[in-house]
C-alpha positions as CSV (number, residue, x, y, z in Angstrom):
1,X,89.4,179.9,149.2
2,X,86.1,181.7,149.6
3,X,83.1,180.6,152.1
4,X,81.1,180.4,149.0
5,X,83.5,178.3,147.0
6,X,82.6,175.1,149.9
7,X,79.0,175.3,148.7
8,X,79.0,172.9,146.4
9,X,75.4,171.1,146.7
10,X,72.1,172.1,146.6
11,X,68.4,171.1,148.4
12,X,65.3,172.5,148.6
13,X,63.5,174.4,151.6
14,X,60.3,172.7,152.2
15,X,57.6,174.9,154.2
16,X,54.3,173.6,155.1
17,X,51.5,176.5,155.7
18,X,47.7,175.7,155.6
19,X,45.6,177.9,152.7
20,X,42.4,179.4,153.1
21,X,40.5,176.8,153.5
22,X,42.2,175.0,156.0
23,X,43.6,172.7,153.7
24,X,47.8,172.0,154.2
25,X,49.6,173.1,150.9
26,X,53.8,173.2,150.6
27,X,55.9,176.1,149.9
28,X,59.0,175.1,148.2
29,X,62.3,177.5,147.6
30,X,64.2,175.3,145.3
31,X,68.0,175.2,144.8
32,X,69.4,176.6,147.7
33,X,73.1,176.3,148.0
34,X,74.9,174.6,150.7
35,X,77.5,172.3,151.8
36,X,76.0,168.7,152.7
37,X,78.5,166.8,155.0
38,X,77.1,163.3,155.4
39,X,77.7,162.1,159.7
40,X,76.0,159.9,161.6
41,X,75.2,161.8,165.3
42,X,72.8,161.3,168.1
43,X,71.3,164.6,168.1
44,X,68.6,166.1,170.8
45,X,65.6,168.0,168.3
46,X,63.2,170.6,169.4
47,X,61.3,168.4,172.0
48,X,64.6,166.8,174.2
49,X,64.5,163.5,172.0
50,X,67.2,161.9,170.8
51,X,67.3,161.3,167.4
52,X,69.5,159.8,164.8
53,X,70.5,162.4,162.4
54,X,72.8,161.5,159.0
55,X,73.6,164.4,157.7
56,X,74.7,168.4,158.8
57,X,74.1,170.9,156.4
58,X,75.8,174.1,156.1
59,X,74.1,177.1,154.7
60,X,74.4,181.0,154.3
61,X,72.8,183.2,156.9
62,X,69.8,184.8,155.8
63,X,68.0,181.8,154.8
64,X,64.9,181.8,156.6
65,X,64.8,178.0,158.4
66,X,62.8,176.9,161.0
67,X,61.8,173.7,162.4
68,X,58.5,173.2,160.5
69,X,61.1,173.1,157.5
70,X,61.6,170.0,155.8
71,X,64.6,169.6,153.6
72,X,64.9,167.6,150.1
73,X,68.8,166.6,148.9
74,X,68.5,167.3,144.8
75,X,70.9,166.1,142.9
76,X,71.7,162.7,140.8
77,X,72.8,160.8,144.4
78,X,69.0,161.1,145.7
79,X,66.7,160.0,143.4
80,X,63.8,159.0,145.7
81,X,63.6,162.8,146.9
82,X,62.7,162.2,150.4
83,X,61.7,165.2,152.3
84,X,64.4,164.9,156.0
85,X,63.1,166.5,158.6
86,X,65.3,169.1,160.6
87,X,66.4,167.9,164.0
88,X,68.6,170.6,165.2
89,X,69.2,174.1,163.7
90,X,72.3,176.0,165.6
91,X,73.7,180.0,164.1
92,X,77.4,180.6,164.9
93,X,78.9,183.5,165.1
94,X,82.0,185.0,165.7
95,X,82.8,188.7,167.6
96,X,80.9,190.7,164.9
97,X,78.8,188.7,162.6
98,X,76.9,185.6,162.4
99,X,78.8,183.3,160.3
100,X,76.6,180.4,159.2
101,X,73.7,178.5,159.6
102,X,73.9,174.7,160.6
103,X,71.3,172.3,160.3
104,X,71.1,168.4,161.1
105,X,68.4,166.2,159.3
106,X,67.2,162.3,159.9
């Protein structure tokens, strides 16, 4: 079994930039694959908080995911289409490549 054949679900990247005049507009990259796997963990986010995250996502490397990135679960199991926002982001590796990229969400 492949790496890509445990992708199964799919969200969308949320990015928030401001335009040119000063005004805050969303960039969206829709549909990206990944594997959702639903866990309820006290996770410490960016500042040293602890936060409650439900959910770690797995995606390929090469996505471009940063903090400032909000994540939205598509699919017919969320229908609001909240936008989570990502507590922890962490890259493994192993001795010549990174692997994947792991992110947790509230």
């Amino acid at each position: 079994m492949s790496y890509n054949s445990l992708l199964i679900n799919k969200v969308d990247l949320i990015g928030e930039t401001i335009d040119q005049w000063g005004q805050p507009t969303e960039t969206i990259t829709a549909n990206i694959v990944c594997r959702i796997m639903y866990q309820t963990k006290l996770i410490r986010n960016f500042q040293g908080e602890e936060v409650l995250s439900f959910a770690k996502l797995f995606f390929k490397p090469g996505q471009v995911i940063s903090h400032s990135t909000k994540v939205r679960i598509t699919g017919p199991q969320d229908i609001k289409k909240i936008k989570h926002p990502i507590i922890s982001i962490t890259r493994p590796q192993n001795a010549t490549l990174l692997h994947h990229n792991e992110i947790w969400i509230s």
